[in-house]
RODO-2510 file (C-alpha; in nm, 4 decimals, decimal comma):
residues 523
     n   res          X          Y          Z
     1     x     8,8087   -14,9563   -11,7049
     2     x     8,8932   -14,7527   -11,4037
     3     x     8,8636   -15,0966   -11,2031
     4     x     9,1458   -15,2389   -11,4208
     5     x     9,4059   -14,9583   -11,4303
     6     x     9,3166   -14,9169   -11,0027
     7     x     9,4339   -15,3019   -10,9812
     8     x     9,7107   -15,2485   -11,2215
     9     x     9,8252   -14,9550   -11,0254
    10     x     9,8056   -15,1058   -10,6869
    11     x    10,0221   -15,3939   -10,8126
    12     x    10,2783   -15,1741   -10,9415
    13     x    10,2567   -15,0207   -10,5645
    14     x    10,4018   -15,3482   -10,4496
    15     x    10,6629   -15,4588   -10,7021
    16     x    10,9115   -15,2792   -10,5446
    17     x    10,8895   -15,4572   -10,2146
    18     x    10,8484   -15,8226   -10,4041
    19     x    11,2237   -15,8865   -10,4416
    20     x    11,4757   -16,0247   -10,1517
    21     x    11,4957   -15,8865    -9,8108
    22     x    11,7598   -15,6224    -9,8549
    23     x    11,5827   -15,4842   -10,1937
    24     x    11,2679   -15,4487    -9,9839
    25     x    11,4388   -15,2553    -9,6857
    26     x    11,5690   -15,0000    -9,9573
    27     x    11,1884   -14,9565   -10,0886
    28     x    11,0508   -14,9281    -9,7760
    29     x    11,3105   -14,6787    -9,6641
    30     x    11,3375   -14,5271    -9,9904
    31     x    10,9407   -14,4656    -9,9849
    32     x    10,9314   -14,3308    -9,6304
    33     x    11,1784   -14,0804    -9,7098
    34     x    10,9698   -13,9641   -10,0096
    35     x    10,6783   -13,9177    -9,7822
    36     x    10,8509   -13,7392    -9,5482
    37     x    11,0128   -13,4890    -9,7897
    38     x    10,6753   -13,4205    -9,9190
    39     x    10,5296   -13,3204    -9,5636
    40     x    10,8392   -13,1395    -9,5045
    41     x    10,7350   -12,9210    -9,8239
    42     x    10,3792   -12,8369    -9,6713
    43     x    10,5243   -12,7636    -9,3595
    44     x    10,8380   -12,5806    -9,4509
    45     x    10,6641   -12,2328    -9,5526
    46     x    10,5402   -12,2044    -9,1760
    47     x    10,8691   -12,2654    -9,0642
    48     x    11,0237   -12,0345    -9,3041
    49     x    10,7243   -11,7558    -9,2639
    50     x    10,7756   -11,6748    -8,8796
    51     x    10,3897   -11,6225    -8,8287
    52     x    10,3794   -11,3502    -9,0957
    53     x    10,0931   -11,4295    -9,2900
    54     x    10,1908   -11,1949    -9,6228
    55     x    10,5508   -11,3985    -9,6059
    56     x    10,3641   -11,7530    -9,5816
    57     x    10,1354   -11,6504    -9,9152
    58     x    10,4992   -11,5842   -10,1012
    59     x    10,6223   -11,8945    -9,9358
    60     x    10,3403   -12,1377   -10,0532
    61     x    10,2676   -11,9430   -10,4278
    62     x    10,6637   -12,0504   -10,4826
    63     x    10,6826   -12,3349   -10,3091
    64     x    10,3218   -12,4776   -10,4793
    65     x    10,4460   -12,3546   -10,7943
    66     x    10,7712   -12,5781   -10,7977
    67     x    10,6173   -12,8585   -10,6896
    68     x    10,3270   -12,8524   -10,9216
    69     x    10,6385   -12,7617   -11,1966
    70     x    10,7847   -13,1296   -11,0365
    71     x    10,5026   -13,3168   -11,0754
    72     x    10,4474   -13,2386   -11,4632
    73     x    10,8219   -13,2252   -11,5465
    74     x    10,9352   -13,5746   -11,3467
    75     x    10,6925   -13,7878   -11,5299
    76     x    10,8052   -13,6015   -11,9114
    77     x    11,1677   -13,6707   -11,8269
    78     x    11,1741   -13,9803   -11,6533
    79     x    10,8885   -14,2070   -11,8462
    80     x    10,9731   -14,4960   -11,6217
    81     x    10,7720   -14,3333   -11,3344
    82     x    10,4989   -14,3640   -11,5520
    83     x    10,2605   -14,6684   -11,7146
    84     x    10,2929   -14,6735   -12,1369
    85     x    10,0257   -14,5888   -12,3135
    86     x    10,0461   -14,8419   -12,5463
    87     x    10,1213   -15,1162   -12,3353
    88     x     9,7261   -15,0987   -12,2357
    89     x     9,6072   -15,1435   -12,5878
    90     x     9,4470   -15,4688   -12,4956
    91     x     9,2002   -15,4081   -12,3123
    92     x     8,8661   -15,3638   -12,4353
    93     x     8,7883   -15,0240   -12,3885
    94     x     8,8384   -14,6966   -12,6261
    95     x     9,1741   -14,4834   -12,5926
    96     x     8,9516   -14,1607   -12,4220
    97     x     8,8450   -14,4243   -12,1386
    98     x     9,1893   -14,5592   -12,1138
    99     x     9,3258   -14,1523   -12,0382
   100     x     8,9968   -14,0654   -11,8322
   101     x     9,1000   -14,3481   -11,5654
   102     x     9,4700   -14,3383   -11,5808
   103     x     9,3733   -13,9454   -11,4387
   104     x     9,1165   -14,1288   -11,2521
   105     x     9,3518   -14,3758   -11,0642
   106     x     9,6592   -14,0819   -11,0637
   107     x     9,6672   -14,0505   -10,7238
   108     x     9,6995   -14,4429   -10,6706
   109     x    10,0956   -14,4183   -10,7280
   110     x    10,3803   -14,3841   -10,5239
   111     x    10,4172   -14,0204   -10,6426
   112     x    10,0458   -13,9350   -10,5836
   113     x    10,0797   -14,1054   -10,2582
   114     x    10,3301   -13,8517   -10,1899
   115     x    10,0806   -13,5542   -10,3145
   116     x     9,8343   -13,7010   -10,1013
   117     x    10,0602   -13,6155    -9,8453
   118     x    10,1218   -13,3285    -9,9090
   119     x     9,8382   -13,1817    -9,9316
   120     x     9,6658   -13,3457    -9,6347
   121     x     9,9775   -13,1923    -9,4310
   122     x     9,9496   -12,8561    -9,5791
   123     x     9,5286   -12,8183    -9,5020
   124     x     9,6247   -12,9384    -9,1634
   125     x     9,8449   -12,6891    -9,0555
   126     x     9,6263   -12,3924    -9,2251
   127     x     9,3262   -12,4719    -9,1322
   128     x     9,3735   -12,2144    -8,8300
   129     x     9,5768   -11,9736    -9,0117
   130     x     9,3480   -11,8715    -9,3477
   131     x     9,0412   -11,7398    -9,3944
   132     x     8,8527   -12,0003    -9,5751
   133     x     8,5131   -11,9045    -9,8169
   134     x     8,3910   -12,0371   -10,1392
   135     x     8,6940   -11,9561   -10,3558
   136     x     8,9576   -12,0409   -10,1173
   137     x     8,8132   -12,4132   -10,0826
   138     x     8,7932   -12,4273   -10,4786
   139     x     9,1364   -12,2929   -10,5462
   140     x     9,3008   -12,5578   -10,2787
   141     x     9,0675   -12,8155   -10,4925
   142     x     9,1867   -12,6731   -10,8003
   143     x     9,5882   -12,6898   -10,6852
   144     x     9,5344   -13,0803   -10,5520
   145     x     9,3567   -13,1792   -10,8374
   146     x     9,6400   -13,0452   -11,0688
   147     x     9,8895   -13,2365   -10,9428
   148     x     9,7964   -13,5831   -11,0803
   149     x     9,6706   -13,4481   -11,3780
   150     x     9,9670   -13,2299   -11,4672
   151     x    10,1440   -13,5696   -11,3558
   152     x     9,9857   -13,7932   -11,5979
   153     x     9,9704   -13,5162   -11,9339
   154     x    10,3411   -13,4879   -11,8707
   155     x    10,4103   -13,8718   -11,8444
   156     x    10,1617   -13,8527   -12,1890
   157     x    10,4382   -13,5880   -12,4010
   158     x    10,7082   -13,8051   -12,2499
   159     x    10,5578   -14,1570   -12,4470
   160     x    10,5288   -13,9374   -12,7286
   161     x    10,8797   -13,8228   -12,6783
   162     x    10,9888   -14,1862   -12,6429
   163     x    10,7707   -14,2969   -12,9367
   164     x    11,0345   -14,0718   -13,1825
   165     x    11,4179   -14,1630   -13,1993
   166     x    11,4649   -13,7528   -13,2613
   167     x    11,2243   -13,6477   -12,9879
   168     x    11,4059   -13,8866   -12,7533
   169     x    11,7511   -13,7410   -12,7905
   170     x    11,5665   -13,3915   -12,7773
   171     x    11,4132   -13,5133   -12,4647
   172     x    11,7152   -13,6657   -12,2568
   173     x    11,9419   -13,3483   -12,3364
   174     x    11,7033   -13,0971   -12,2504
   175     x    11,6412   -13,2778   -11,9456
   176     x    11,9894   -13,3008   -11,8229
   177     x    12,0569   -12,9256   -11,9300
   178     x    11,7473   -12,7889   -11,7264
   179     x    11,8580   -12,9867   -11,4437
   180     x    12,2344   -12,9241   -11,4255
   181     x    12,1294   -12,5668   -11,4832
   182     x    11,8448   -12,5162   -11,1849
   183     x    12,0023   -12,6302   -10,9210
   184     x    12,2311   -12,3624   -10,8820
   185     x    11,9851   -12,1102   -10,8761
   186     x    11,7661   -12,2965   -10,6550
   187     x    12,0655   -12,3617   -10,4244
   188     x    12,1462   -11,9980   -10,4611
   189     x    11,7810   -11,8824   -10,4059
   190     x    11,7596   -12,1693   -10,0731
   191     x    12,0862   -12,0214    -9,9224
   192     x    11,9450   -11,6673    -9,9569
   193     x    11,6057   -11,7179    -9,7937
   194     x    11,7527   -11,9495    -9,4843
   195     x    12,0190   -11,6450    -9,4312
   196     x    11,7166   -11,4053    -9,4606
   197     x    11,8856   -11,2418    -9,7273
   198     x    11,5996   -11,3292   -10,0297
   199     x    11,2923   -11,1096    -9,9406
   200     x    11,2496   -10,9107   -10,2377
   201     x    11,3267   -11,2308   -10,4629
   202     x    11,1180   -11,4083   -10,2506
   203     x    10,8301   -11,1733   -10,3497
   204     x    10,9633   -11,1409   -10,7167
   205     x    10,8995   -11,5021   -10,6989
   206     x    10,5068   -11,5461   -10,6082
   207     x    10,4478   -11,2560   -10,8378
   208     x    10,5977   -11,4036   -11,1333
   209     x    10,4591   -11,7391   -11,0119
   210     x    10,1013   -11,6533   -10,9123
   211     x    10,0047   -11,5738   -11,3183
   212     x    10,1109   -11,9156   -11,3928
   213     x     9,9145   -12,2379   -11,4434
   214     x    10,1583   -12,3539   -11,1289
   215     x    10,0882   -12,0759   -10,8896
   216     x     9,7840   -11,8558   -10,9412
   217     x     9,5799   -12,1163   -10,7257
   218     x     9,8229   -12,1069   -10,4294
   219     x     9,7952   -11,7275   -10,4595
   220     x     9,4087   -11,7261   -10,4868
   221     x     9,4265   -11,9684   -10,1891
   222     x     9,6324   -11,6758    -9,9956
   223     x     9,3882   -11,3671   -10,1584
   224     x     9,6903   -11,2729   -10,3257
   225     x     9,5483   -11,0709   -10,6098
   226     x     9,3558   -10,7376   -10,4811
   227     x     8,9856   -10,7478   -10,6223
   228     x     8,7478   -11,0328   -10,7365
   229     x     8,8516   -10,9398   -11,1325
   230     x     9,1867   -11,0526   -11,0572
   231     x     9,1191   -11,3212   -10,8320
   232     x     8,8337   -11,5011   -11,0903
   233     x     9,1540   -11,4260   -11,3520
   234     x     9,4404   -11,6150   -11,1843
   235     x     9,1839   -11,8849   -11,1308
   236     x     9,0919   -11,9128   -11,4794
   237     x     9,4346   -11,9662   -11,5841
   238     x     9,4729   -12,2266   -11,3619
   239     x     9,1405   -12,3981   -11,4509
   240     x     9,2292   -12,3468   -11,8014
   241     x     9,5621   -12,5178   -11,8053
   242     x     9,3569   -12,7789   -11,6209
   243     x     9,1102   -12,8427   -11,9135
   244     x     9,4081   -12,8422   -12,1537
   245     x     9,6301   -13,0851   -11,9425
   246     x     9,2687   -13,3459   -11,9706
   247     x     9,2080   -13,2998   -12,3377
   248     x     9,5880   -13,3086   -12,4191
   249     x     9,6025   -13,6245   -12,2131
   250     x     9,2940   -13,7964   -12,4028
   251     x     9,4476   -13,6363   -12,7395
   252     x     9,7922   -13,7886   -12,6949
   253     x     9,6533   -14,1346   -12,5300
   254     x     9,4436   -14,1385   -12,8698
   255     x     9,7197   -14,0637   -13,0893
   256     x     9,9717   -14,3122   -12,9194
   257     x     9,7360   -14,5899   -12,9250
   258     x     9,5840   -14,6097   -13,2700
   259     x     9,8996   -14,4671   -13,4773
   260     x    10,2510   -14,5876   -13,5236
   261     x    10,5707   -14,3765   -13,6597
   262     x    10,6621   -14,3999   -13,9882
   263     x    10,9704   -14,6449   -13,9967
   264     x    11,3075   -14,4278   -14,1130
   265     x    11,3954   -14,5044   -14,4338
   266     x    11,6664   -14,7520   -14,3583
   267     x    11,5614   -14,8403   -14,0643
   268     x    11,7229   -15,1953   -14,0746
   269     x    12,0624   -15,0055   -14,0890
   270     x    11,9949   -14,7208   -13,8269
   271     x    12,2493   -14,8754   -13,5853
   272     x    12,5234   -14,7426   -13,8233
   273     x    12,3817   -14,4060   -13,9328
   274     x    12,4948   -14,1979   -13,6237
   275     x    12,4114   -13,8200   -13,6584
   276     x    12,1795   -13,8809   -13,9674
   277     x    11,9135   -14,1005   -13,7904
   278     x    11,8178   -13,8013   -13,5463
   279     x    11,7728   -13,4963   -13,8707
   280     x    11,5631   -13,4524   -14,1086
   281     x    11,6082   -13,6222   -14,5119
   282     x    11,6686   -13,2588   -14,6561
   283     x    11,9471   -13,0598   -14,7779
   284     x    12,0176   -12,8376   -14,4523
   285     x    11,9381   -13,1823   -14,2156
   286     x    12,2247   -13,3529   -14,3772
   287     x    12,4939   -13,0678   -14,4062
   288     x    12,3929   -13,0909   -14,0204
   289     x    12,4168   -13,4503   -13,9628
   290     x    12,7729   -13,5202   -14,1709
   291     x    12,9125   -13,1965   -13,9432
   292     x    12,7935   -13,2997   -13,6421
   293     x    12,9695   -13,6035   -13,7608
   294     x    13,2973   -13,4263   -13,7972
   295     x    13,2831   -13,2086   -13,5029
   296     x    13,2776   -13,5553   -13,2912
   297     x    13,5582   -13,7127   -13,4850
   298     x    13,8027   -13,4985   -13,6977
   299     x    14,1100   -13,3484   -13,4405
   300     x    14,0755   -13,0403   -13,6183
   301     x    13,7615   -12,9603   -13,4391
   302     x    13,8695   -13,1134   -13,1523
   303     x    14,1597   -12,9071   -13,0882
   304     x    13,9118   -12,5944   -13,1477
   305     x    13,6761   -12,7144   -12,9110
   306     x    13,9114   -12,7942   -12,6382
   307     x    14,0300   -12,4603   -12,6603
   308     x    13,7321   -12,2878   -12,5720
   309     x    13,7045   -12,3238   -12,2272
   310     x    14,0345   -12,2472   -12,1723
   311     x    14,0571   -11,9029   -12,3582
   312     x    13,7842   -11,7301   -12,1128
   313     x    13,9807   -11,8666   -11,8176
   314     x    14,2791   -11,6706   -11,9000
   315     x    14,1000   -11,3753   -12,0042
   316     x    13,8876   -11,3912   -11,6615
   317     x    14,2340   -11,4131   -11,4707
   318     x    14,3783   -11,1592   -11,6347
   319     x    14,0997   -10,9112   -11,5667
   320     x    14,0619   -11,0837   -11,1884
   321     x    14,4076   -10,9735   -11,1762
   322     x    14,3519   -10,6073   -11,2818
   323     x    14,1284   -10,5683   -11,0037
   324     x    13,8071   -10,6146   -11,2143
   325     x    13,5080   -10,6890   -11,0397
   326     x    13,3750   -11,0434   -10,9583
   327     x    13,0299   -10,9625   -10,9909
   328     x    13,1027   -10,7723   -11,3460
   329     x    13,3464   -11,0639   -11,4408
   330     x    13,0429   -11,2979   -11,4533
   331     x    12,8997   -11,1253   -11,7249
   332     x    13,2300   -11,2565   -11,9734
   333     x    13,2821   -11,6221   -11,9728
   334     x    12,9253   -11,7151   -12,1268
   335     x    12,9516   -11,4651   -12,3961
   336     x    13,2534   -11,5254   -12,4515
   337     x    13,2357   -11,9130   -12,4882
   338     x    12,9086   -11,8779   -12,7390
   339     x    13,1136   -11,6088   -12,9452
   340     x    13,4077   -11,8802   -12,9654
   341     x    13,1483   -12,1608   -13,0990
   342     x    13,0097   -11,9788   -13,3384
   343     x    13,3236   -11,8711   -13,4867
   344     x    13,4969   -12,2467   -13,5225
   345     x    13,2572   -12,2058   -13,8521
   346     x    13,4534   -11,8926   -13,9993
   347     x    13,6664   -12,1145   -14,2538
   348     x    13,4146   -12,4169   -14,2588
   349     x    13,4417   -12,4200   -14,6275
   350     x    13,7832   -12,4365   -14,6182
   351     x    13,7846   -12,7229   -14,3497
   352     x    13,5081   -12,9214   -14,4885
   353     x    13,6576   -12,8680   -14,8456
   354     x    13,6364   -13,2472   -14,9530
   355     x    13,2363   -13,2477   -14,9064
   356     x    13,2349   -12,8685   -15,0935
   357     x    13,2120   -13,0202   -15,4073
   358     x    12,8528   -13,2699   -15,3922
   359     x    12,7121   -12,9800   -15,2434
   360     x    12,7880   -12,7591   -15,5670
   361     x    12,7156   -13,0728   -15,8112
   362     x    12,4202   -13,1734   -15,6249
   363     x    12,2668   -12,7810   -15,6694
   364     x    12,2684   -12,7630   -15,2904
   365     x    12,1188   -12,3984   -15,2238
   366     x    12,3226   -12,1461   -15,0210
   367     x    12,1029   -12,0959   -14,7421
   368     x    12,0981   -12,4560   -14,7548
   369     x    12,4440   -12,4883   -14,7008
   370     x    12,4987   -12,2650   -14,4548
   371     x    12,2124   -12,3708   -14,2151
   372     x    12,3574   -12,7057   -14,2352
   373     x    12,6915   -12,6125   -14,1200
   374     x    12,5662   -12,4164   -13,8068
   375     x    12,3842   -12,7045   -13,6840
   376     x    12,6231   -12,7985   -13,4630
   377     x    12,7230   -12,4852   -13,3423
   378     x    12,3482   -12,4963   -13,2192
   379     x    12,3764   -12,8200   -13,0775
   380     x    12,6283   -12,7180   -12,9048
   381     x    12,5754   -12,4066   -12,8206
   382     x    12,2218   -12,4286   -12,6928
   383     x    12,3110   -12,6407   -12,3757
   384     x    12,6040   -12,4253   -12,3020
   385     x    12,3914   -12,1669   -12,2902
   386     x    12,1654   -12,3027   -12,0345
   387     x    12,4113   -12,4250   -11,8322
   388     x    12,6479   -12,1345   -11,8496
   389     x    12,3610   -11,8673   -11,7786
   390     x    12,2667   -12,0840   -11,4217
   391     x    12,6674   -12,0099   -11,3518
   392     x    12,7058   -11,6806   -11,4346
   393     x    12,3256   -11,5802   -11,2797
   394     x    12,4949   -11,7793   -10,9696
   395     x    12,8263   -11,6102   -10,9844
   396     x    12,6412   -11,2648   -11,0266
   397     x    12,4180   -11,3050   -10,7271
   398     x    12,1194   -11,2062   -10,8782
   399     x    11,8826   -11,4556   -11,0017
   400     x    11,6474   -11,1722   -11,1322
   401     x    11,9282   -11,1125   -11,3999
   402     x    11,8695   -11,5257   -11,5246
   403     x    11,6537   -11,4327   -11,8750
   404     x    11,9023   -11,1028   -11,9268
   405     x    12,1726   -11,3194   -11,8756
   406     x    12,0137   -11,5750   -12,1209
   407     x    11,9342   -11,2952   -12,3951
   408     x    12,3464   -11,2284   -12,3520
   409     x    12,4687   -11,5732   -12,4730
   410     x    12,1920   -11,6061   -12,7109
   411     x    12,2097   -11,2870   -12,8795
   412     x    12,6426   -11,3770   -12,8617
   413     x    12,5689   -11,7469   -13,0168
   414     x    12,3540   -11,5689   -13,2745
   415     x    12,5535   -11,2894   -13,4097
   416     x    12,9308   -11,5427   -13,4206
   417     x    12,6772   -11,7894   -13,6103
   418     x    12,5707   -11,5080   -13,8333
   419     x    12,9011   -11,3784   -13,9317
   420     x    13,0684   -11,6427   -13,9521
   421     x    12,7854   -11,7794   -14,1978
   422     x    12,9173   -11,4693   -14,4516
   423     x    13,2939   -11,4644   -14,3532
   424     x    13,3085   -11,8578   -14,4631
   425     x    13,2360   -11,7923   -14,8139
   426     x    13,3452   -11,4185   -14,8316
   427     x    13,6869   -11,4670   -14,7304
   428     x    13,7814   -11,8096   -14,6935
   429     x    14,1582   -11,9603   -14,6176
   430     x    14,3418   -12,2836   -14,6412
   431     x    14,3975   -12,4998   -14,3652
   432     x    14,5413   -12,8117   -14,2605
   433     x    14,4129   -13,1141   -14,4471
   434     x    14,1546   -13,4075   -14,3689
   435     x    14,4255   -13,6362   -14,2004
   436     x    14,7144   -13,4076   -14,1104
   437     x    14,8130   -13,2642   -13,7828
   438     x    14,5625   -12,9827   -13,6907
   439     x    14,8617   -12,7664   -13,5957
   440     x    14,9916   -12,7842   -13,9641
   441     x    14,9244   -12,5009   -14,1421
   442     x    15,0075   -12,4559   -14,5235
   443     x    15,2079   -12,1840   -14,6707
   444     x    14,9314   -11,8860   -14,7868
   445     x    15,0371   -11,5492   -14,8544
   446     x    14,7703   -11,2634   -14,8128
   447     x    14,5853   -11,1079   -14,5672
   448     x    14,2466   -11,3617   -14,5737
   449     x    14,3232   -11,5472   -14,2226
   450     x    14,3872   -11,2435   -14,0605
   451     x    14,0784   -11,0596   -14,1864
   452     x    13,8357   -11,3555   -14,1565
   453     x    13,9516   -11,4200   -13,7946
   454     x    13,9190   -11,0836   -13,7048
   455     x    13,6067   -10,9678   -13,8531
   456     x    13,3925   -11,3188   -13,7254
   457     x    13,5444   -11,2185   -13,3922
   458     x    13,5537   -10,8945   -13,3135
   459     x    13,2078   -10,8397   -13,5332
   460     x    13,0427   -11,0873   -13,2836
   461     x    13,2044   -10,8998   -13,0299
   462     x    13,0552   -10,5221   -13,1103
   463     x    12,6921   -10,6943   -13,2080
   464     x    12,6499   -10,8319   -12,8996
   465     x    12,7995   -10,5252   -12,6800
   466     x    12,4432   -10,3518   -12,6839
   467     x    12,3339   -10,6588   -12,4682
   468     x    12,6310   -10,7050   -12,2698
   469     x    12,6495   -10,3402   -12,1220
   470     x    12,2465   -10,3227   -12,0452
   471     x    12,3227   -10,5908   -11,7519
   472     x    12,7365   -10,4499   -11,7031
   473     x    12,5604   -10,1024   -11,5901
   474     x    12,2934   -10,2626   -11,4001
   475     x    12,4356   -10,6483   -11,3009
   476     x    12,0685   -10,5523   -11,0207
   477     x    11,8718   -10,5537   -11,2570
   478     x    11,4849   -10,6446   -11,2258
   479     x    11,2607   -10,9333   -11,3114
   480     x    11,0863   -10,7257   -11,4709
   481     x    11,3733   -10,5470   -11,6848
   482     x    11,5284   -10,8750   -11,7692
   483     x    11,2152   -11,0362   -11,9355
   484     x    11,1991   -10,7154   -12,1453
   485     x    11,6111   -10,7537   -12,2502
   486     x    11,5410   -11,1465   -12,3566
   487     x    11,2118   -10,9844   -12,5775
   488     x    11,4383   -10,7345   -12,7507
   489     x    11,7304   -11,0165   -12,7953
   490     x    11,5235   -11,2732   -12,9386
   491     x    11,3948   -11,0601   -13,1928
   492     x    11,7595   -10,9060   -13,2152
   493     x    11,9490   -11,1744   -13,2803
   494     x    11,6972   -11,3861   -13,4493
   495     x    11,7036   -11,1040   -13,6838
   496     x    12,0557   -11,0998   -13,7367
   497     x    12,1206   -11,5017   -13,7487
   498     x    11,8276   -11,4732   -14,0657
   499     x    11,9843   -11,2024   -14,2430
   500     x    12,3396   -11,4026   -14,2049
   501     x    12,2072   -11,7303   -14,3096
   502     x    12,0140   -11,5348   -14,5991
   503     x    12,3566   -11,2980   -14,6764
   504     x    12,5919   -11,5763   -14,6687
   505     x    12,3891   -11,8333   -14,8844
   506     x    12,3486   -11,5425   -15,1768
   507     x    12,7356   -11,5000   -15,1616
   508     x    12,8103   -11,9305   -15,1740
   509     x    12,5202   -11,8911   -15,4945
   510     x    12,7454   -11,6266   -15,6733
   511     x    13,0869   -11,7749   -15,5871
   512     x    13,0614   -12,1504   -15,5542
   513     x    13,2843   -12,2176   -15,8629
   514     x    13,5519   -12,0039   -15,7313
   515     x    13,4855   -12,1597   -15,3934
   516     x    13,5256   -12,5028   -15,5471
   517     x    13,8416   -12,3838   -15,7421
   518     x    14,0193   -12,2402   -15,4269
   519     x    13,9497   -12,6037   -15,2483
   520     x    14,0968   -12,7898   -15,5055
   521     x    14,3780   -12,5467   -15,5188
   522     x    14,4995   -12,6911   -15,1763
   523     x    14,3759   -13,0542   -15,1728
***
């Protein structure tokens, strides 16, 4: 079997040169630039290190780290790199051979060529500069070996994400998030070291790296951890996530090859089912899908959602103007933004009034309904969040600060979500119509705009403050210091988002006839 997938994969090494003359002159190009970026990697840390051997261990723990982080997350997000699983169904051989020599053959691709490389660069220019015994050779072993295996598990998740029309779409935007959202910090973190300004995150760095399944090799290879205890420990991990990345492999080659999805109900129809083919059949899933629905296509949404990037702007100029700080300034767009999304819900009863009614006749649950409606304030919300925390963490100058920052917009996403779950059916008021202009407001005399707006808003506002003035007091703050804020906010405003869902959906129980009444009142 490993004699078939080796010829397979040293065909596929040649398609790209079997086209015309000018394809074949970008391949061959295209390929020698690829194997000159990856020596460049092995020999960059020298470069970079000066002849300080404590600097070079820092240099190759990161450095390792990321490119053993490459090699598993290129293959789950781009499955074209990759051969399909289930394409090799018909051969003769069991699904456990088929995974043992695709990790057999690994290195026989234009990507392990590239490892290859690497690694043959990197041993070459150490060989004089380390102090080589038993477990140095083993953890340099245990770091090339990883590469095509962490390669080929995370081509393995990615035909499992392809195999699933929800997993895709979960797939392709987390992929373009994390990438839009890294590269600022690693062109923040590149400009620092080549200006000799990134030391201490340099260091921050290995340490955080050399626990990991992608660095503690690299730092065993470097004697990074003080006593054998530690040293055996960082290798385990490593050698652990190694195991788990070969039986996860043979596990998922299995599944993929002797089980097919369950065809969506309506499958013959999906091309006109938008939203609803990617959720769940359930209550909460289709709230979710039909607002998701509405969000993309009713101007009253739109007009909301175009609005919120412009609202921080002004606010950020204002206090730019005032002589605020730019490193403190940072800290208020994201916040701001995920307070603002999850507050467009605050009156979603009142502006998805036509579709109030099936869920009160249909015995839709509360904490059904309200889950549904803050699906796309999730949606949304999440990838702003990524994105917007690689900003401000770039703005800020401190890439230490990146899971503080993080806890900020999600404990501010969480606690808008939240109250806005209760204000919606605690205090709702009319607004324009399905159809009319979204500026149009109809005549309503009372106090219920003012006091919904106000308390979703400002409410968000003082819940999230705890968060927001840990990092304004300290915008230096630690690696360390920020892992422990993003603990405390995940359980903080996972807390709160429950006990909103859970408040909100006992209120819609008690009052959905007068909440029915009140949108018939104005339809």
């Amino acid at each position: 079997m490993v004699a078939r997938i080796l010829r397979l994969r040293v065909a596929l090494l040649g398609a790209p040169f079997s086209g015309g003359a000018r394809s074949a002159v970008r391949a061959i190009i295209a390929r020698l630039l690829l194997l000159v970026l990856a020596a460049s990697l092995a020999a960059a840390p020298i470069l970079f290190a000066q002849n300080d051997a404590q600097l070079l261990g820092r240099y190759d723990v990161a450095f390792g780290a990321l490119i053993l982080l490459a090699a598993f997350l290129i293959p789950l997000f781009v499955p074209s790199v990759t051969l399909d699983r289930r394409a090799l169904q018909q051969y003769p051989a069991t699904p456990a051979r088929i995974a043992l020599a695709l990790l057999v053959t690994a290195p026989v691709t234009w990507i392990g060529l590239a490892a290859i490389v690497w690694g043959g660069t990197f041993v070459a220019l150490r060989v004089d500069m380390l102090e080589w015994n038993a477990l140095s050779v083993l953890s340099l072993v245990v770091a090339l070996v990883s590469i095509p295996v962490y390669g080929v598990f995370g081509g393995a998740l990615g035909d499992l994400a392809a195999n699933s029309q929800r997993l895709a779409l979960l797939r392709k935007g987390l992929g373009v998030a994390t990438l839009i959202s890294v590269l600022p910090l690693v062109l923040m973190l590149t400009v620092a070291l080549v200006k000799g300004e990134g030391a201490k995150q340099l260091a921050d760095t290995a340490q955080s790296f050399s626990w990991t399944p992608f660095g503690a090799a690299f730092a065993v290879l470097h004697t990074g951890a003080e006593g054998i205890d530690s040293i055996v420990l960082q290798l385990g991990i490593h050698v652990a996530m190694l195991a788990l990345a070969v039986g996860g492999t043979i596990s998922l080659t299995t599944g993929l090859m002797t089980r097919v999805e369950r065809p969506a109900h309506g499958a013959s129809m999906s091309s006109s089912l938008g939203w609803f083919e990617y959720f769940g059949q359930g209550p909460a899933m289709s709230i979710g899908a039909r607002s998701l629905t509405y969000w993309m296509r009713d101007p009253r949404y739109l007009v909301s959602l175009v609005a919120i990037p412009v609202i921080p702007v002004l606010v950020v100029g204002v206090l730019l103007f005032a002589g605020v700080d730019g490193a403190h300034l940072a800290l208020i767009p994201l916040p701001l933004v995920l307070i603002m999304v999850g507050w467009m819900v605050h009156n979603d009863i009142a502006t998805d009034s036509t579709a109030l009614w099936i869920h009160v006749a249909s015995g839709v649950k509360g904490t059904q309904d309200r889950l549904g409606r803050l699906v796309p304030v999730f949606v949304l919300g999440i990838p702003v969040l990524i994105i917007g925390a690689s900003v401000s963490v770039l703005v800020l100058g401190n890439w230490e600060a990146t899971p503080a920052v993080i806890a900020l917009g999600f404990v501010a996403l969480c606690t808008s979500a939240a109250l806005s779950s209760v204000v919606s059916v605690l205090s709702p008021y009319p607004t324009s119509r399905p159809g009319e202009s979204p500026f149009v407001q109809p005549a309503w005399q009372g106090a219920g705009a003012g006091f919904a707006q106000t308390l979703a808003f400002l409410g968000a506002a003082v819940l999230t403050a705890p968060v927001f003035f840990v990092i304004f007091v300290n915008p230096e703050i630690g690696f360390g210091e920020s892992f422990i804020v993003l603990a405390g906010s995940l359980v903080y405003g996972g807390l709160l988002l429950v006990a909103g869902i859970a408040l909100g959906g006992l209120v819609y129980n008690r009052r959905s006839s007068e909440l029915l009444a009140f949108t018939q009142m104005f339809d």
